[in-house]
NUTI-889101 format. One record per residue (C-alpha): residue number from 1; x, y, z. Coordinates in steps of 0.001 Angstrom, whole numbers, plus 500000, padded with zeros to 6 digits. Example, Ala and Ser with C-alpha at 12.3 -4.5 7.8 and 13.67 -1.06 7.14 Angstrom:
2
R   num       c1       c2       c3
R     1   512300   495500   507800
R     2   513670   498940   507140
***
This chain:
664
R   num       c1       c2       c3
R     1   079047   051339   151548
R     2   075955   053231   152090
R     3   072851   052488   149052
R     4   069782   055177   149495
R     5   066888   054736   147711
R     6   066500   057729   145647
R     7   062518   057836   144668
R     8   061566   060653   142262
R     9   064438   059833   140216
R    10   063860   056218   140293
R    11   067541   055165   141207
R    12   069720   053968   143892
R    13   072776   056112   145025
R    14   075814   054202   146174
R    15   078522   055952   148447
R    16   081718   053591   148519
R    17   084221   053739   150945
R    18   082639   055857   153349
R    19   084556   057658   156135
R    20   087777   057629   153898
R    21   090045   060157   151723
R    22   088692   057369   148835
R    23   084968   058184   149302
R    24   083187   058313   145962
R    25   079795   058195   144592
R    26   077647   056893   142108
R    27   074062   056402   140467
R    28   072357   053853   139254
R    29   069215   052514   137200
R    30   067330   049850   135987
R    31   067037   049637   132007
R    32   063533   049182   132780
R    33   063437   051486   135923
R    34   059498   052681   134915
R    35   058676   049565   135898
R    36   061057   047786   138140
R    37   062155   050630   140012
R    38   059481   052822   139724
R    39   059448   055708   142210
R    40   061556   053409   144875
R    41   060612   053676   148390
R    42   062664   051647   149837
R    43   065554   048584   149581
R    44   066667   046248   151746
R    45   069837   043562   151720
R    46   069849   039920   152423
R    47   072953   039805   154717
R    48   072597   036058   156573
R    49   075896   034764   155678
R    50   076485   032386   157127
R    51   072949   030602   156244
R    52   074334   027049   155764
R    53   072664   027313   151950
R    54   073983   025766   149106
R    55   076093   028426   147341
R    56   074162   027632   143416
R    57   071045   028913   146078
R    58   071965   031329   148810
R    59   070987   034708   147956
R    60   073158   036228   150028
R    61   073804   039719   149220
R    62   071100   040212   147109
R    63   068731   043146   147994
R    64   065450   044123   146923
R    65   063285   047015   146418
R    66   060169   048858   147163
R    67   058169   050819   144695
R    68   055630   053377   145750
R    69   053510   053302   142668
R    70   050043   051687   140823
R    71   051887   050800   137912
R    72   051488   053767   136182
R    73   054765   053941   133702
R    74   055825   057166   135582
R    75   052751   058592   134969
R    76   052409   057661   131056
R    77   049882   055121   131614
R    78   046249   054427   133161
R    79   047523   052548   136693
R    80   046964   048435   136251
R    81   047982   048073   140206
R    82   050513   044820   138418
R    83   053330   046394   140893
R    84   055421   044610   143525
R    85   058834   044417   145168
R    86   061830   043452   142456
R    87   065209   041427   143782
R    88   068321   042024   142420
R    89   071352   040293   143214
R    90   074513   042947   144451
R    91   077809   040290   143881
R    92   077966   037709   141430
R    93   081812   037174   141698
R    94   082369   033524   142047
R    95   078936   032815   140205
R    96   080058   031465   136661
R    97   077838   032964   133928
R    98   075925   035382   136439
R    99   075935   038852   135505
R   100   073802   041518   137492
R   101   074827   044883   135191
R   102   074774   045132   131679
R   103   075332   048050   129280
R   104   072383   049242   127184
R   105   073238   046670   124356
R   106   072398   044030   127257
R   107   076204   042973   127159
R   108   077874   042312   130743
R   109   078833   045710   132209
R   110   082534   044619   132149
R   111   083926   047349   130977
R   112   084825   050674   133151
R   113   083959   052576   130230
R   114   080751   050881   130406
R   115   077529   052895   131571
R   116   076300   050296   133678
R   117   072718   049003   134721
R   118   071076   046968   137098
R   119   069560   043715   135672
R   120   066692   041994   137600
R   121   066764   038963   139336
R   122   062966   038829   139651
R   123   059637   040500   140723
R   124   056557   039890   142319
R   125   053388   042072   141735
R   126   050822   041976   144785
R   127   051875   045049   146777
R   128   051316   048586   144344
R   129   052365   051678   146392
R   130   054538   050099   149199
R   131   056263   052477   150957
R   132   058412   049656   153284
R   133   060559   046528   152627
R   134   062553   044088   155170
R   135   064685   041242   154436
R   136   063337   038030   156417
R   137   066980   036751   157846
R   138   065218   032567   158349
R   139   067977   029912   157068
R   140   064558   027467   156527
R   141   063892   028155   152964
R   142   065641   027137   150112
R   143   067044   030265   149057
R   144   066499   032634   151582
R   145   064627   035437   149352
R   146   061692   036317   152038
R   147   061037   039804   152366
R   148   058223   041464   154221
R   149   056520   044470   152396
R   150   053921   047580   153954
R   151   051272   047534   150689
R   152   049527   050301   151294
R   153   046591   049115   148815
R   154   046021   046253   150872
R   155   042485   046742   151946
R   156   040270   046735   148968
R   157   037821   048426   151137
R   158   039701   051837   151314
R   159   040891   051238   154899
R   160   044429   051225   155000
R   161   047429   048809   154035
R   162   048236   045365   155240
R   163   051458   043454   155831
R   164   052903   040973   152668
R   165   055255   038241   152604
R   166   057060   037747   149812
R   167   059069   034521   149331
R   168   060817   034755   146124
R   169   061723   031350   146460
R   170   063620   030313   143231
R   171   064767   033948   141483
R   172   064144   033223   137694
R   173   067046   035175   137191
R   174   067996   037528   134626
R   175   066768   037085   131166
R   176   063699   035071   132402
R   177   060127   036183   133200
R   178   058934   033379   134846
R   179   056837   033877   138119
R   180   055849   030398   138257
R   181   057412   029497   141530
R   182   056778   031978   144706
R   183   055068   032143   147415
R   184   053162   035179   148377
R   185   051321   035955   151481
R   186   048905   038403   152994
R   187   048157   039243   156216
R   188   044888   041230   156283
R   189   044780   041503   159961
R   190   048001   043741   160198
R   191   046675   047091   159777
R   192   049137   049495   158779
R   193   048106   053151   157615
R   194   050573   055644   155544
R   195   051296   059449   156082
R   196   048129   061044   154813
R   197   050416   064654   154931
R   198   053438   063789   153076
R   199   052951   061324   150452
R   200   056456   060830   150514
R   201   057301   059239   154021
R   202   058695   056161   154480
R   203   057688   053649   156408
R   204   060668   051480   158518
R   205   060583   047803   158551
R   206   062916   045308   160594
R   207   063208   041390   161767
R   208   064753   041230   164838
R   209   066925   037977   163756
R   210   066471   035851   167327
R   211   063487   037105   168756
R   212   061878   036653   165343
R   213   059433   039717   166031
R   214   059146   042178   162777
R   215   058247   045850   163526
R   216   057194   048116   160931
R   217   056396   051629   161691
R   218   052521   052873   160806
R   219   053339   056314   160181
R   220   049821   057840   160150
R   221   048618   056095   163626
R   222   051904   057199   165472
R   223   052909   053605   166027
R   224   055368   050634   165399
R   225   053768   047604   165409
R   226   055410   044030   166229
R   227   054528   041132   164224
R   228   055729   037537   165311
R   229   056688   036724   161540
R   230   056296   032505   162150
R   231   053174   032934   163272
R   232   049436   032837   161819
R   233   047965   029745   160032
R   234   046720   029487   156033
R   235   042962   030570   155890
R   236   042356   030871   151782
R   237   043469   031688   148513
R   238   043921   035255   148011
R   239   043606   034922   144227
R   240   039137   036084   144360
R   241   039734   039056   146787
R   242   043039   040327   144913
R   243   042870   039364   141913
R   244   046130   040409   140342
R   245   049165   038503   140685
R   246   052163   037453   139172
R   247   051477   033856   137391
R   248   048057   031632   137683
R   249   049603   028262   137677
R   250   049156   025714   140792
R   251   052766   026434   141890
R   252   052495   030074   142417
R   253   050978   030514   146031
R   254   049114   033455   146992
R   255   047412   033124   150320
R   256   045934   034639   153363
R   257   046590   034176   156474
R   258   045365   034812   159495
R   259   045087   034288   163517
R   260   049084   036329   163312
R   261   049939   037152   166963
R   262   050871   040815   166781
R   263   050944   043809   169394
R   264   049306   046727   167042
R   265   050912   049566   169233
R   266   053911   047924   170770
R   267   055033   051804   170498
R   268   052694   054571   170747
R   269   052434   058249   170864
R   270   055019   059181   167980
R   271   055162   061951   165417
R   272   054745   059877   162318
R   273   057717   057317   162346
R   274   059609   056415   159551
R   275   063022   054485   159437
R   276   064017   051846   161979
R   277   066980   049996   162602
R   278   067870   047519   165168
R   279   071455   048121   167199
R   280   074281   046323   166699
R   281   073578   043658   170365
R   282   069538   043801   168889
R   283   068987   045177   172860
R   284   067450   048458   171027
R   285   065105   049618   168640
R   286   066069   053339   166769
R   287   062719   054684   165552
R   288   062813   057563   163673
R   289   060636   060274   163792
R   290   059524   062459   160283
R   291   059966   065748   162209
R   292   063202   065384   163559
R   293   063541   063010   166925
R   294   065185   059428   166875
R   295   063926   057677   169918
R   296   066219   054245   171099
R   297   063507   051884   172440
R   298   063501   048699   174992
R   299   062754   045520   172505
R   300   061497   043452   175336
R   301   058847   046334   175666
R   302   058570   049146   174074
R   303   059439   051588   176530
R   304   061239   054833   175386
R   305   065048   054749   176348
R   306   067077   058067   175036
R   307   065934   060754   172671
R   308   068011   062379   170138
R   309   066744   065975   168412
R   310   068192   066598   164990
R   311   065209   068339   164290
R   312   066907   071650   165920
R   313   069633   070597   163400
R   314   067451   071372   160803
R   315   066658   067875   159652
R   316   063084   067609   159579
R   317   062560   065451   156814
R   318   063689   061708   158293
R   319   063356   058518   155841
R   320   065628   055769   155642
R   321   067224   055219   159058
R   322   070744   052453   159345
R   323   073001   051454   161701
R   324   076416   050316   160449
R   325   077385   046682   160668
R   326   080911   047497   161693
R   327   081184   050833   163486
R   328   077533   050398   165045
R   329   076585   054821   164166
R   330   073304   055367   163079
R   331   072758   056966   159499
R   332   069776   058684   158355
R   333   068296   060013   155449
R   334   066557   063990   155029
R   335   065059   063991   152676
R   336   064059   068136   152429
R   337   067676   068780   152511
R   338   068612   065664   150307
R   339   071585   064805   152703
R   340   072695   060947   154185
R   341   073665   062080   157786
R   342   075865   060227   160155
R   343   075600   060637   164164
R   344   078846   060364   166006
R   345   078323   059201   169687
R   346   080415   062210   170867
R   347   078088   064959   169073
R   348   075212   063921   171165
R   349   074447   062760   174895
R   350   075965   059530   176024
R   351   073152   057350   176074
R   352   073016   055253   179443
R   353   069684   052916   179967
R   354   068730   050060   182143
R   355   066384   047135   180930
R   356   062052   048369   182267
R   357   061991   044181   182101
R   358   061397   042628   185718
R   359   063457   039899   186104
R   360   060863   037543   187874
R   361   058709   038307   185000
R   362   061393   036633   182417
R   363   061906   033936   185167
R   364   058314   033387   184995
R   365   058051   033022   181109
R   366   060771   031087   180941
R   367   059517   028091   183426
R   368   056377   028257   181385
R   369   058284   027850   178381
R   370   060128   025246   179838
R   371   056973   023099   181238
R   372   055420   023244   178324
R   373   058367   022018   176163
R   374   058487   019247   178757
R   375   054720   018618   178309
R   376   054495   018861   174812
R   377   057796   018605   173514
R   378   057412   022457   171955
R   379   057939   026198   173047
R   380   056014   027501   170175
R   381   052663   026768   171871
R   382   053188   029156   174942
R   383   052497   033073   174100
R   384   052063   036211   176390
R   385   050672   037549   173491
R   386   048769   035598   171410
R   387   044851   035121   170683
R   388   043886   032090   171219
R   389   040698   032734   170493
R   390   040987   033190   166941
R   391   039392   031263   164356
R   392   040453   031007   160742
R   393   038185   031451   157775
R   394   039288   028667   155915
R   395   038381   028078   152007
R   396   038529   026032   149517
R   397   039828   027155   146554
R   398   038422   027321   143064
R   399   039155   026225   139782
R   400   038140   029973   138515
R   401   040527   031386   141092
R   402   043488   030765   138930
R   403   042393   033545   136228
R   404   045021   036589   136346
R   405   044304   040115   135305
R   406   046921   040090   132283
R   407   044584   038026   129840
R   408   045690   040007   127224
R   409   049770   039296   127888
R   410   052154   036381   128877
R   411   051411   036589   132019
R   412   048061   034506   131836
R   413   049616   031688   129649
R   414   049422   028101   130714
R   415   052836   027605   129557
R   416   055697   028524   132044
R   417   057841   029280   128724
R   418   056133   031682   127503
R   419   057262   033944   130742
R   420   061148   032822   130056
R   421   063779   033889   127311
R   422   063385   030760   125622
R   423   060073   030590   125024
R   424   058749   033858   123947
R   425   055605   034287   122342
R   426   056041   035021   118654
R   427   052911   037316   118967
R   428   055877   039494   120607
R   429   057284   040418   117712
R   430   053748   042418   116524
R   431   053858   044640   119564
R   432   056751   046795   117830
R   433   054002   048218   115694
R   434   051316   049210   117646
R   435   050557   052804   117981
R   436   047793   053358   120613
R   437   050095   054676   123092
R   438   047264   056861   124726
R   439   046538   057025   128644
R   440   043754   055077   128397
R   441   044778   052550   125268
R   442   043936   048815   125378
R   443   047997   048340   124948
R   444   049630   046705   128407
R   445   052768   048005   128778
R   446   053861   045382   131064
R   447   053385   043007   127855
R   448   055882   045337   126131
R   449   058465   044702   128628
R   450   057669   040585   128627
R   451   057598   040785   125000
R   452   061709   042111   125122
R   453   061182   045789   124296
R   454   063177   048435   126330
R   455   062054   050667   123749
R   456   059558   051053   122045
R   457   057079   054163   120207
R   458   055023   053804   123871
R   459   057278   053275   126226
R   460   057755   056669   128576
R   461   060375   059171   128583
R   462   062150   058879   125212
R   463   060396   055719   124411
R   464   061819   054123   127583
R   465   065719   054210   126850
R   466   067755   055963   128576
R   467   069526   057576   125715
R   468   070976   061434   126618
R   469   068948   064277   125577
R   470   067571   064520   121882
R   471   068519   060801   121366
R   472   066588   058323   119419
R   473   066725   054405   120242
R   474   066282   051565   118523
R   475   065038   048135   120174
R   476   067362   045023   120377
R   477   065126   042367   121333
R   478   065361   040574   124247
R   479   068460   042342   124829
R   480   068462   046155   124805
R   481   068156   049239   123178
R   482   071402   051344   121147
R   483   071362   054919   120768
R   484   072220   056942   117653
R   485   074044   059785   119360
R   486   076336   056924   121243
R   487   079609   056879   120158
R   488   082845   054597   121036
R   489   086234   055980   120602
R   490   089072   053168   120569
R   491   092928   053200   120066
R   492   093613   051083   116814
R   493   096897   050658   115186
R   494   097810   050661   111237
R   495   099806   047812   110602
R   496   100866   046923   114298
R   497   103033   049957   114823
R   498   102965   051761   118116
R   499   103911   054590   116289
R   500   100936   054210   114082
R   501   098296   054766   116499
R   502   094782   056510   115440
R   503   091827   057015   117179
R   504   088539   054949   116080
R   505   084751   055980   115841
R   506   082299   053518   115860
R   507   078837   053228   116728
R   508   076123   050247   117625
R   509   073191   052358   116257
R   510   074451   052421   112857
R   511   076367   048949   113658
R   512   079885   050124   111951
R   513   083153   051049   112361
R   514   083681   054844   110507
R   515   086146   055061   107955
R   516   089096   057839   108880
R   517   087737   060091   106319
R   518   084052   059807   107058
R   519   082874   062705   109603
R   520   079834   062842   111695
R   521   077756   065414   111911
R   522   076046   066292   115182
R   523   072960   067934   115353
R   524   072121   070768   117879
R   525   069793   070689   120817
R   526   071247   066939   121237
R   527   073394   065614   123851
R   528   076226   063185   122708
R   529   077870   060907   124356
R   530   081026   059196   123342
R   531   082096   056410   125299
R   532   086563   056219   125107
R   533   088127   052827   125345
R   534   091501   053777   125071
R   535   092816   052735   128001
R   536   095229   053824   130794
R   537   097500   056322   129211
R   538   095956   057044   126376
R   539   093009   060199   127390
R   540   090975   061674   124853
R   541   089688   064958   125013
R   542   087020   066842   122479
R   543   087108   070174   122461
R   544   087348   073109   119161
R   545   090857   073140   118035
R   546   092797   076093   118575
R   547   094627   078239   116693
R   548   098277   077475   115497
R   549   100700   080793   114626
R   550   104262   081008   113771
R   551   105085   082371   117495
R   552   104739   078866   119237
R   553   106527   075805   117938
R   554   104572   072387   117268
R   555   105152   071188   120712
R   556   103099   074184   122647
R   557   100313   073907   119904
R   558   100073   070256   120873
R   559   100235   070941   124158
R   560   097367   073755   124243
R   561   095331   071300   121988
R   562   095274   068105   124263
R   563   093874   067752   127649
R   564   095515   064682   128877
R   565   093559   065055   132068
R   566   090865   064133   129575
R   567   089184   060297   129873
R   568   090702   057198   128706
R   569   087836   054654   130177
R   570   084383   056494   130475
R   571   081966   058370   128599
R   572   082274   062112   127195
R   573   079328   064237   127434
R   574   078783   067041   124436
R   575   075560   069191   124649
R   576   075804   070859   121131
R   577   074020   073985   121388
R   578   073606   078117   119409
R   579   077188   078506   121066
R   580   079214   075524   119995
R   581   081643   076694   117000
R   582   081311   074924   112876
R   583   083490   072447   114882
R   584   084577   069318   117017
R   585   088224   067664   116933
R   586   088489   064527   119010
R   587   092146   064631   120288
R   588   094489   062128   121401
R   589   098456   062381   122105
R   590   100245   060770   119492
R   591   096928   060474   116771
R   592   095946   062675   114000
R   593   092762   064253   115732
R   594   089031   063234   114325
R   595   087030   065885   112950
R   596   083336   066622   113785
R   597   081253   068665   111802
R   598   078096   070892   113645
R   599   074490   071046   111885
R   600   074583   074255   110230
R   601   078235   075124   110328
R   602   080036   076410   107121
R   603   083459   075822   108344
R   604   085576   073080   106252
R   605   086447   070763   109197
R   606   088148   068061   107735
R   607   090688   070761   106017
R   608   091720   071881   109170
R   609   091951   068405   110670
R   610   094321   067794   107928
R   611   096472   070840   108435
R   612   096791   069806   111772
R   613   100122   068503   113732
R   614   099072   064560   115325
R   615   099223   064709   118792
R   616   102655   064542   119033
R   617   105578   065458   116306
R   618   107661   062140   115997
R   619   110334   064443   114553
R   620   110605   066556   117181
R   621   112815   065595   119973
R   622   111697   068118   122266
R   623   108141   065531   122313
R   624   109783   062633   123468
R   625   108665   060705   126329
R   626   105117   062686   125914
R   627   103705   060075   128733
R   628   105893   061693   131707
R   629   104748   065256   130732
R   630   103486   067959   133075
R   631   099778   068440   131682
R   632   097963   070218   134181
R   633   097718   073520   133028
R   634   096600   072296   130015
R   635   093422   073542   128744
R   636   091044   073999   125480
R   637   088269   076488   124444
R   638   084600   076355   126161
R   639   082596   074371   124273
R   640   079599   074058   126219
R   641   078368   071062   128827
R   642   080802   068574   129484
R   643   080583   065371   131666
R   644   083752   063467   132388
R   645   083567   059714   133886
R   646   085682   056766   134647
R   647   084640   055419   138327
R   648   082191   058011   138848
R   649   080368   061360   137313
R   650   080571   064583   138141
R   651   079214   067513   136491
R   652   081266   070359   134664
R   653   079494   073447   133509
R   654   081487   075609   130723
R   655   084745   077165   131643
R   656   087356   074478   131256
R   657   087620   071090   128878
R   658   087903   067955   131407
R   659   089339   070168   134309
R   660   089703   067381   136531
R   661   091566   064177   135883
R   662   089637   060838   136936
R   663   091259   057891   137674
R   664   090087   054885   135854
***
């Protein structure tokens, strides 16, 4: 698989089985994504698995993200700077009562009818507008969730970024908002500076796993700059210099550290470098650069190897840059020409290098290494690059350092509950009617989302849900949102016939089931989406329902009627616009069809339903065995925009109804 961080639409694309006749695509959101996914930068995977952890604690396979952004609510809301990495968790097979996607009701995203979302695992807040992430791959802590982060708000005195640990230490998991326990660190003296040209660049980040040396590339000084990540010693609270943070109890450490042993230009000269990636024997460094060169370089020193120009390709745009676990190619992303590229080995020169390391000098280090171990009974204490000069500043902190800048939310209570599902603050409940939803209002949107709202009269972008176009939402607390132009269209049978089938409306907004003689009405300028549960075998199609004449016998009117390359697990798209016709018919072999009726039509649409054939005549032997049909050249009138799903989505503008069959 292949994820890319997709920022301006604030989603991740995932590209399954990639390289085969099977490949496929998909999107995907957070509920919340103006928050926890807000303009995403970058992601990152823990993939240590073999780690040794308990299994209730590894978080193996979980990734996290990167959000280049102050907070703002996608632009809806004065910037708080409350804005951090969030950690999701990818796989929760074998993980009893663990779910990582839900539907917009908050339900499990069983279901491949379901449209599916990404749930949070958790989030820390003390790096707004990072443009970099790396998964730390240590086995030392308890759960493995260290990531390194490039904030590029670091230095409060306009000079740059600075380098962030963030140890997530135990995820509170979905459906909690507790921040209690984590361990957050900064590192002041790591300078790193972003592209002053292109706002958008992206800024690599990698642990080399046994050399335990982190680079990060520092786009706007032309560098990559090595960080020894076990190094540097705890100088003083951060809380007085940055004073927002996730939770102000005891147990939530935010510190800085300093003395790190680091080489600030262990690459120099480059053309603002983005993505890095490590190869597959960690002998080689691939640093990309923005303009179009990816340069392989020594990891014992930072010499220049092999140069590859895609630039002349016409990618001049590099971001993300990956190498794959198992064929060892090197993937990048353009981001002009919004493309994932791969680079076969034959389409460019054979790269052949030799090692710029002397051997006597390694000889050297390591009987140095080795005396000292004998001396002192450690390694750590012998560096070729370390300052030994360097002093910390050492504090001590203060009571008063514990105040957080959320004293008007959860998020400055005493009371770890009051952050978790459990515990929620009944002030919560008042937030649904407050109205100052201005730039500049006193209302915290972040206490909206701690309070259980994913939408709400404030919230951006259709108050926050992601209902379709012209939708309206209505809050479940604590678990989601419904929309009231979401549909669900099951099979059901009258009296446990198969012969009896009919198709069923029903809709979470309006919490019912509709009665077989009750039409809906849809409104135009409004996109509608109905989500069919019918199963394998049994598509639905929607479409205007043609014309029957005395010239064609039941069977051909069925047969121009249904589309059974239509969808029997995944949503159906209607944009009802000046063009659609009085009305709808929701088809199904074998069913009497379900009428629809169009604001402002004058057509009597349940009449014709009624004079209509069911999808199949049971009379008519010509119709049996309906399943083993031919149906492809099946087809209906144009309706307007349709969207078919089952595994994936793909866009159909006008012509045909469901022209493509998708597997389910």
């Amino acid at each position: 698989e292949i994820w890319v961080a997709n920022g301006r639409n604030h989603s991740i694309s995932i590209l399954a089985s990639v390289g085969t006749p099977f490949q496929t695509s998909m999107s995907r959101v957070d509920r919340g994504y103006y928050h926890y996914m807000n303009n995403i930068s970058a992601l990152s995977f823990n993939m240590v698995d073999d780690s040794g952890r308990n299994s209730d604690q590894d978080t193996f396979n979980f990734f996290a993200v990167c959000n280049d952004n102050l907070n703002d609510y996608v632009g809806s809301k004065e910037a708080n700077y409350f804005m951090g990495p969030t950690l999701y968790d990818s796989d929760v097979a074998n993980k009893p009562g663990r779910k990582n996607t839900v539907n917009r009701f908050g339900e499990d995203c069983s279901s491949p009818a379901d449209e599916c979302f990404f749930l949070h695992a958790d989030m820390l807040h003390e790096s707004p507008a990072c443009i970099g992430i790396a998964h730390d791959p240590e086995i030392e802590t308890a759960y493995g969730s260290v990531f390194w982060a490039f904030d590029t708000t670091g230095d409060n005195g306009g000079d740059g970024g600075q380098l962030v640990r963030f140890d997530f230490s135990q995820p509170h998991g979905p459906g909690s908002m507790d921040h209690s326990v984590a361990v957050v660190r900064r590192y002041p003296e790591v300078k790193l500076y972003r592209d002053t040209v292109h706002s958008d660049t992206h800024a690599g980040m990698v642990v080399h796993p046994t050399k335990r040396v982190l680079f990060i590339s520092n786009p706007a000084k032309g560098t990559v700059v090595s960080v020894h990540v076990d190094s540097g010693t705890y100088s003083r609270t951060a809380r007085e210099e940055y004073p927002i943070f996730s939770n102000r109890l005891p147990s939530f450490e935010y510190s800085i550290y300093e003395c790190v042993e680091q080489d600030a230009e262990f690459v120099s000269g480059l053309d603002t470098p983005t993505g890095l990636a490590l190869s597959t024997d960690l002998a080689r460094l691939f640093v990309a650069e923005r303009g179009g060169f990816i340069r392989a370089i020594d990891v014992e020193t930072g010499v220049i190897l092999s140069t590859i120009n895609v630039g002349d390709r016409g990618y001049t745009s590099i971001g993300g840059l990956s190498v794959s676990p198992t064929t060892g190619h090197l993937h990048f992303v353009d981001m002009d020409s919004n493309q994932v590229v791969k680079i076969e080995p034959e389409s460019v020169e054979s790269c052949f290098y030799d090692s710029h390391v002397n051997d006597d000098f390694i000889t050297r280090v390591s009987e140095a290494e080795l005396l000292i171990r004998n001396e002192c009974g450690e390694t750590d204490l012998f560096s070729v690059s370390r300052d030994y000069t360097c002093q910390v500043d050492a504090t001590i902190p203060n009571g008063t350092l514990f105040d957080q800048v959320h004293t008007d939310t959860g998020y400055a209570s005493d009371n770890p509950d009051v952050q978790s599902m459990a515990g929620m603050d009944e002030a919560a409940a008042l937030l649904e009617n407050r109205t100052d939803c201005e730039f500049d209002s006193e209302l915290n949107l972040d206490a909206l989302l701690l309070g259980g709202y994913y939408c709400h009269k404030c919230l951006p972008r259709n108050e926050g849900s992601s209902c379709d176009a012209g939708g309206v939402c209505k809050n479940v607390q604590w678990s989601g949102f419904t929309c009231d132009n979401e549909y669900f269209v099951d099979y059901t049978y009258i009296g446990g016939g198969k012969d009896n089938a009919r198709l069923k409306l029903s809709s979470l907004h309006y919490g019912k089931a509709f009665a077989p003689d009750e039409m809906i009405e849809l409104s135009r300028g409004v996109t509608y989406r109905f989500t069919v549960r019918t199963g394998e075998g049994r598509p639905v199609s929607i479409g205007a329902l043609p014309q029957f004449s005395a010239e064609i016998s039941v069977s051909d009117s069925v047969k121009s009627l249904i589309s059974v390359s239509g969808v029997s697990n995944g949503p159906i798209l209607v944009t009802v616009d000046d063009s659609t016709p009085d009305c709808l018919f929701i088809s199904s072999p074998r069913t009497k069809c379900l009428p629809l009726k169009i604001e402002g039509g004058s057509s009597d649409c349940a009449a014709i339903a009624a004079e209509a054939p069911k999808g199949t005549a049971q009379s008519s032997p010509e119709f049996d065995g309906w399943e083993n049909m031919n149906w492809e050249n099946s087809s209906g009138e144009i309706v307007g925009s349709f969207l078919a799903h089952s595994s994936m989505m793909a866009f159909l503008f006008g012509l045909m109804l469901m022209s493509c069959r998708y597997g389910s």
